[in-house]
Biotite code that builds the C-alpha atoms (Angstrom):
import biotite.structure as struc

atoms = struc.array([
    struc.Atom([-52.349, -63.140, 86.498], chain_id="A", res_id=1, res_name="UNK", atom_name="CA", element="C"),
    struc.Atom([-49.209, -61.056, 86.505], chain_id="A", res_id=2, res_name="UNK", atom_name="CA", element="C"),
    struc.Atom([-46.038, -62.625, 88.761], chain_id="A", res_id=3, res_name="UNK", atom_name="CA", element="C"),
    struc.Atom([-45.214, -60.770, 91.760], chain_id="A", res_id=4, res_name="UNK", atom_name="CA", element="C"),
    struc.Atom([-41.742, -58.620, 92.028], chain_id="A", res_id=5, res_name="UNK", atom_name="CA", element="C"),
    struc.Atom([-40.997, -59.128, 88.527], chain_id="A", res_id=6, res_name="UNK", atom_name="CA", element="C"),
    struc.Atom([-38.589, -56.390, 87.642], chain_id="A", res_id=7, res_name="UNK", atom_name="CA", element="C"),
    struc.Atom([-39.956, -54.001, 84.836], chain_id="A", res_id=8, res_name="UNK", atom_name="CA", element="C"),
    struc.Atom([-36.537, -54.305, 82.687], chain_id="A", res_id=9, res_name="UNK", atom_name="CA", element="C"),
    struc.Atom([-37.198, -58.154, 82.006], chain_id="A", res_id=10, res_name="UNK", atom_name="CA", element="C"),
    struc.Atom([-38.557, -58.488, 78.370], chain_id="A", res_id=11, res_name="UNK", atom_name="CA", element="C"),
    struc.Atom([-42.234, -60.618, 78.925], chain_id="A", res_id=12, res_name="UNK", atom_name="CA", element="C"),
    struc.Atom([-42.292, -61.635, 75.777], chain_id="A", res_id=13, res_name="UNK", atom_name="CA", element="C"),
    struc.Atom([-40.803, -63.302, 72.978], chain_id="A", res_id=14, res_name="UNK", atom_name="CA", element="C"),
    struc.Atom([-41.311, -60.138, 70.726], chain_id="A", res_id=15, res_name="UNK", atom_name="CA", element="C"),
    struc.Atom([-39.700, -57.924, 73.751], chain_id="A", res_id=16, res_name="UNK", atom_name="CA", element="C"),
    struc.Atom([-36.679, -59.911, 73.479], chain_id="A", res_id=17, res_name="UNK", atom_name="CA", element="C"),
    struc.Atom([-35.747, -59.372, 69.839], chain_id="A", res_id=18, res_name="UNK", atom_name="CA", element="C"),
    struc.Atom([-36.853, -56.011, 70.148], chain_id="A", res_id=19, res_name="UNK", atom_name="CA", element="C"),
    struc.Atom([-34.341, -55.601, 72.948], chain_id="A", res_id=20, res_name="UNK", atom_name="CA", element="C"),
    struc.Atom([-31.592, -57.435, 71.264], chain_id="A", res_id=21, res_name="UNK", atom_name="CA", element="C"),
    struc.Atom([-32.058, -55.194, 67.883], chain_id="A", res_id=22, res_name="UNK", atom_name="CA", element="C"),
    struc.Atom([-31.573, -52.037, 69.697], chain_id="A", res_id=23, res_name="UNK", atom_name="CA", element="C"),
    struc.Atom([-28.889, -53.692, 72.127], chain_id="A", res_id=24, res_name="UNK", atom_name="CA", element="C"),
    struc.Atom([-26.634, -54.396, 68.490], chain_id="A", res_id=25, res_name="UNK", atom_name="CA", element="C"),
    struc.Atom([-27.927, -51.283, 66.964], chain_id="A", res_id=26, res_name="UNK", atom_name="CA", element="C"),
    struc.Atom([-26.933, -49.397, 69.438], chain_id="A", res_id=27, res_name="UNK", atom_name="CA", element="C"),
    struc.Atom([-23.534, -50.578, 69.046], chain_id="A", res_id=28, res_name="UNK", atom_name="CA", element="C"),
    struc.Atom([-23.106, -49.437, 65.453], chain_id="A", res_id=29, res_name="UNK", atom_name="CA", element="C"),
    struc.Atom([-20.224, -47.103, 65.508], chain_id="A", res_id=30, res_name="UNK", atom_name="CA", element="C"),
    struc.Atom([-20.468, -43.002, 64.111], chain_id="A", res_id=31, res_name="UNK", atom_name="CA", element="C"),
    struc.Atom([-19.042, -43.418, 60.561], chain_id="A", res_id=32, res_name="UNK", atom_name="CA", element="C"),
    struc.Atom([-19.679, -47.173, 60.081], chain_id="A", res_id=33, res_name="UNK", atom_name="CA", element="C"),
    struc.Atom([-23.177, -48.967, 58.465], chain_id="A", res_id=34, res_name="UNK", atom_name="CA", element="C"),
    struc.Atom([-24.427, -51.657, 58.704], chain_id="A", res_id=35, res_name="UNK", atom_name="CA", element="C"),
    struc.Atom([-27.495, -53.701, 56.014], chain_id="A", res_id=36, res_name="UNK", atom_name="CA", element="C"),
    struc.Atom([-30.649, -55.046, 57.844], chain_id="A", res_id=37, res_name="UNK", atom_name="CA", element="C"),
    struc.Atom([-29.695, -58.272, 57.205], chain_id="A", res_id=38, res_name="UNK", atom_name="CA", element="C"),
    struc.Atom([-26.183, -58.146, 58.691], chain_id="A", res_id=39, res_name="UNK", atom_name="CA", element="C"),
    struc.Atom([-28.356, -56.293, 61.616], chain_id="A", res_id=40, res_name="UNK", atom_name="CA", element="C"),
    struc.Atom([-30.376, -58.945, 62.268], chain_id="A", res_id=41, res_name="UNK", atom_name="CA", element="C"),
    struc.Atom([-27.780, -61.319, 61.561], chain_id="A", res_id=42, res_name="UNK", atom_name="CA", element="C"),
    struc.Atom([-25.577, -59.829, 64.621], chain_id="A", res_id=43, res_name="UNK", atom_name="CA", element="C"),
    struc.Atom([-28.526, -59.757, 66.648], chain_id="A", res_id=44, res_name="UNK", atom_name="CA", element="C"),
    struc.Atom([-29.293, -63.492, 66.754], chain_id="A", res_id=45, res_name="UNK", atom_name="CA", element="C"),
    struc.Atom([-32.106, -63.306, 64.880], chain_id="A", res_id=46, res_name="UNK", atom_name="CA", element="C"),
    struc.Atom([-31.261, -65.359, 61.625], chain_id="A", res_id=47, res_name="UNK", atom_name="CA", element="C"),
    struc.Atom([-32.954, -64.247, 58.668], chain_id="A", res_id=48, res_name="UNK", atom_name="CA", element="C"),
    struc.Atom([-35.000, -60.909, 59.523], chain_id="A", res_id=49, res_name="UNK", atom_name="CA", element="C"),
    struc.Atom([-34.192, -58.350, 57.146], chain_id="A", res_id=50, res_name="UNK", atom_name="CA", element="C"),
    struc.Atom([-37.827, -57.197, 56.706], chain_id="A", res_id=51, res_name="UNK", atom_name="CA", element="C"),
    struc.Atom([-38.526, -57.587, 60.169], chain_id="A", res_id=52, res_name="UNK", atom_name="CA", element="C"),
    struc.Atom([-35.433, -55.287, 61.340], chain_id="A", res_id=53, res_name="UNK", atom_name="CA", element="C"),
    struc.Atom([-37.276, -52.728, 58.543], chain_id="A", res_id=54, res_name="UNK", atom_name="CA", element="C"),
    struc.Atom([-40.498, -52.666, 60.036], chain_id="A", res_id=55, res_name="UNK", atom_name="CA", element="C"),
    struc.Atom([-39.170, -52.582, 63.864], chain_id="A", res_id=56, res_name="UNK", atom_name="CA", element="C"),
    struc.Atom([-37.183, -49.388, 62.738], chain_id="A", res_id=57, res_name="UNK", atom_name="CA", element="C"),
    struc.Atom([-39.505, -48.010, 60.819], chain_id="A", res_id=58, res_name="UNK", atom_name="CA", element="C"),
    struc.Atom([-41.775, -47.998, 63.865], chain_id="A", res_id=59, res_name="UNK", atom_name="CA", element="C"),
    struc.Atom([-39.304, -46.283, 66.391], chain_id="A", res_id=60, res_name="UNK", atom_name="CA", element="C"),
    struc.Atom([-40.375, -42.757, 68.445], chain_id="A", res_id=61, res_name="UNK", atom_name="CA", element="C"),
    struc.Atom([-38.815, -40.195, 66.760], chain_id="A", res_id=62, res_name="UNK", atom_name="CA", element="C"),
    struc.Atom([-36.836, -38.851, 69.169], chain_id="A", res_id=63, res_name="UNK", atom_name="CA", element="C"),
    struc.Atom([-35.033, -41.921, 69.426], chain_id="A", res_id=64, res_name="UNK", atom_name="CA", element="C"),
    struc.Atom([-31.260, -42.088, 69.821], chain_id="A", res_id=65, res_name="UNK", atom_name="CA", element="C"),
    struc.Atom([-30.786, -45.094, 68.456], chain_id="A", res_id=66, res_name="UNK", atom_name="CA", element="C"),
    struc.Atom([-28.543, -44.724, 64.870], chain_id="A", res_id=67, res_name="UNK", atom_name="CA", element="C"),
    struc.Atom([-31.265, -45.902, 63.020], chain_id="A", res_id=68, res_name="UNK", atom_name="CA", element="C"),
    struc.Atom([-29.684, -43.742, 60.299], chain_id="A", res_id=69, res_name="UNK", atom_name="CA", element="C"),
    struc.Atom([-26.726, -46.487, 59.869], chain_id="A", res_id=70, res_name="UNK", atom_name="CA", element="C"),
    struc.Atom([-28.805, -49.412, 58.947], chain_id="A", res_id=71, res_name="UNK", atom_name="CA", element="C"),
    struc.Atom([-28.630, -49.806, 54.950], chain_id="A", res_id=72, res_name="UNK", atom_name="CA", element="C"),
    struc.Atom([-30.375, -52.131, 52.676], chain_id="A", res_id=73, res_name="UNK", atom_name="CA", element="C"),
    struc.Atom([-28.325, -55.180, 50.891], chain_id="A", res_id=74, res_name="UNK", atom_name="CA", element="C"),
    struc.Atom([-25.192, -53.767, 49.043], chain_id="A", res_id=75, res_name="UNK", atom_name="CA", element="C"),
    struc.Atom([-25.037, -50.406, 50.693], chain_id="A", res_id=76, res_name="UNK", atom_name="CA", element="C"),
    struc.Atom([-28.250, -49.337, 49.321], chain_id="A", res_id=77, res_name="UNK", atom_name="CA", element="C"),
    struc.Atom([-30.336, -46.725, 51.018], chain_id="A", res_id=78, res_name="UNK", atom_name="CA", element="C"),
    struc.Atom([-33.724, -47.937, 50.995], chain_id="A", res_id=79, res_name="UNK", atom_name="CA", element="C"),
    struc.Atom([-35.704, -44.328, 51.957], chain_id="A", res_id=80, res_name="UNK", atom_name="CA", element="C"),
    struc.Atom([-36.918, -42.411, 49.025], chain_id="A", res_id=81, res_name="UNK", atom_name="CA", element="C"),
    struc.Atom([-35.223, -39.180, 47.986], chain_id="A", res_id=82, res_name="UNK", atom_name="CA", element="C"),
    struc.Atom([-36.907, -36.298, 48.543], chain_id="A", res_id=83, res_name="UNK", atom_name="CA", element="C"),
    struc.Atom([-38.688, -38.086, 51.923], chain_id="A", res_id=84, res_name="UNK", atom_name="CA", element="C"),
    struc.Atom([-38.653, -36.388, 55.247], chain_id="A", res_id=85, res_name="UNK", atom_name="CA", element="C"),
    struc.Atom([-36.496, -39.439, 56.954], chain_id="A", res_id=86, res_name="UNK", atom_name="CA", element="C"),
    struc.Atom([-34.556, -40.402, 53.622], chain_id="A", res_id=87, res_name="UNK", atom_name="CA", element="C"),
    struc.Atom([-33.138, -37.131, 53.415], chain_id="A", res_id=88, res_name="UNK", atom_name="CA", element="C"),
    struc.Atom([-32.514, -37.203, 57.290], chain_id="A", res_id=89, res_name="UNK", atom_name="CA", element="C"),
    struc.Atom([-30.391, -40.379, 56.920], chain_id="A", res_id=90, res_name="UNK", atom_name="CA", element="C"),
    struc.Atom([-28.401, -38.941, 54.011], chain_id="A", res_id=91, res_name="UNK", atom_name="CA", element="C"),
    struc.Atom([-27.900, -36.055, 56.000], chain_id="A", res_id=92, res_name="UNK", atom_name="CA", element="C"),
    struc.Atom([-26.762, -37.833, 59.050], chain_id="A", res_id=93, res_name="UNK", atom_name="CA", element="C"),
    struc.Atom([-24.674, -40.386, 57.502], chain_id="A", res_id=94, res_name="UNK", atom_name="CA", element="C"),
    struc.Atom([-22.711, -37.114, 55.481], chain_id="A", res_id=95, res_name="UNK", atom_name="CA", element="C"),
    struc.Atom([-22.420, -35.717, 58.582], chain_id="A", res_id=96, res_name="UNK", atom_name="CA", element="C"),
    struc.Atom([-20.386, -38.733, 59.883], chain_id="A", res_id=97, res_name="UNK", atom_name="CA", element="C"),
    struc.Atom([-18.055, -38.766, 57.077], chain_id="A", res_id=98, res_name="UNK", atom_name="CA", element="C"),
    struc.Atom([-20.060, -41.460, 55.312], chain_id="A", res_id=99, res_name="UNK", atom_name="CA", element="C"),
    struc.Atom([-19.933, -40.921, 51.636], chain_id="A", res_id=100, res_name="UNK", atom_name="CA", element="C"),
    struc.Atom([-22.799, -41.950, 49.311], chain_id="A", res_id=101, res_name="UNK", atom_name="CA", element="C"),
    struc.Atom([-22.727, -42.491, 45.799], chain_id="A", res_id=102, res_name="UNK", atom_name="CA", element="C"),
    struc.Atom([-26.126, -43.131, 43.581], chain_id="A", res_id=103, res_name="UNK", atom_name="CA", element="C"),
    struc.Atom([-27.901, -43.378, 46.748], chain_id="A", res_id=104, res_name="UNK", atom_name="CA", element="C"),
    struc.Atom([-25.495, -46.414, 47.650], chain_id="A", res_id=105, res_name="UNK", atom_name="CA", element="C"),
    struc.Atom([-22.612, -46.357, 50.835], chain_id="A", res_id=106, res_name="UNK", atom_name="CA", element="C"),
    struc.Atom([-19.771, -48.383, 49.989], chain_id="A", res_id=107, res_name="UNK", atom_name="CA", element="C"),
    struc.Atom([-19.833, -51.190, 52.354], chain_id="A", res_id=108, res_name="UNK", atom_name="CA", element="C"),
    struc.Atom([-16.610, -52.428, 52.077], chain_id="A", res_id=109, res_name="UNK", atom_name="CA", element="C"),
    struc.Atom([-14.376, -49.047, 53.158], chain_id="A", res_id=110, res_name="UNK", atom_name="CA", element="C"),
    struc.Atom([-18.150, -47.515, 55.803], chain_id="A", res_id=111, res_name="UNK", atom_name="CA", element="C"),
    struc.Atom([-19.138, -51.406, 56.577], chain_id="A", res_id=112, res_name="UNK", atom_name="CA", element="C"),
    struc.Atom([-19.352, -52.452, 60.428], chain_id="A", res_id=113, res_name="UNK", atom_name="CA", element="C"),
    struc.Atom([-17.495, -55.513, 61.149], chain_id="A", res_id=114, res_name="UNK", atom_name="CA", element="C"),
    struc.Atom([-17.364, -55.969, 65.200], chain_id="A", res_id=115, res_name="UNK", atom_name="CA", element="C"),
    struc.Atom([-15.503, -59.386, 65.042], chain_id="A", res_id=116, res_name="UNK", atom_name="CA", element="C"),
    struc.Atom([-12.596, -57.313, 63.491], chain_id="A", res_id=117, res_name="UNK", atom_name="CA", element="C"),
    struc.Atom([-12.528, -54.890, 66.503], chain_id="A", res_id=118, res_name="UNK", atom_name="CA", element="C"),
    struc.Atom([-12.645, -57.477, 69.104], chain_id="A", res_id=119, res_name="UNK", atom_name="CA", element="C"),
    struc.Atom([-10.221, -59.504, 70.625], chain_id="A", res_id=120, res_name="UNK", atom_name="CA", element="C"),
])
């Protein structure tokens, strides 16, 4: 039986909560900068979830306005094929930011998000 005057915005579940927590840090990912899945997850609290930050972002509406486009495979790779409707979107969108890619990589270390270095 559902509890009474539980507020809609509380995450019920366990999945809810990362969910909410990827697309709280993702959310945070600055125009211009990337970030890999596994950094993503990483900054998210959720320890070791590459794949699983794949999959979640793989499934998002798409009109979302999450930067979904700044998320990178390991080493600045971009994981979507050429030539695919979304691959070409991110490429598109991360040129568009000033983000340069080379043989379908984005140099990490001068695009690369690092929020401990902005804080503080």
């Amino acid at each position: 039986m559902p509890t009474v005057n539980q507020p809609a915005d509380i995450p019920q579940s366990l999945a809810e909560m990362r969910r909410t927590s990827l697309y709280l840090t993702l959310a945070q990912v600055p125009e211009g900068c990337v970030v890999s899945y596994g950094e993503l997850a990483h900054l998210a609290g959720l320890g070791r979830a590459a794949r699983w930050v794949g999959r979640t972002l793989s499934q998002l509406p798409d009109d979302t306005r999450l930067p979904w486009h700044r998320v990178l495979g390991a080493g600045g790779r971009i994981s979507l094929p050429v030539g695919s409707a979304s691959g070409d979107e991110q490429r598109a969108r991360l040129r568009s930011e000033g983000v340069s890619i080379l043989n379908n990589r984005v140099d990490i270390q001068r695009h690369g998000w690092r929020p401990v270095e902005h804080s503080g």
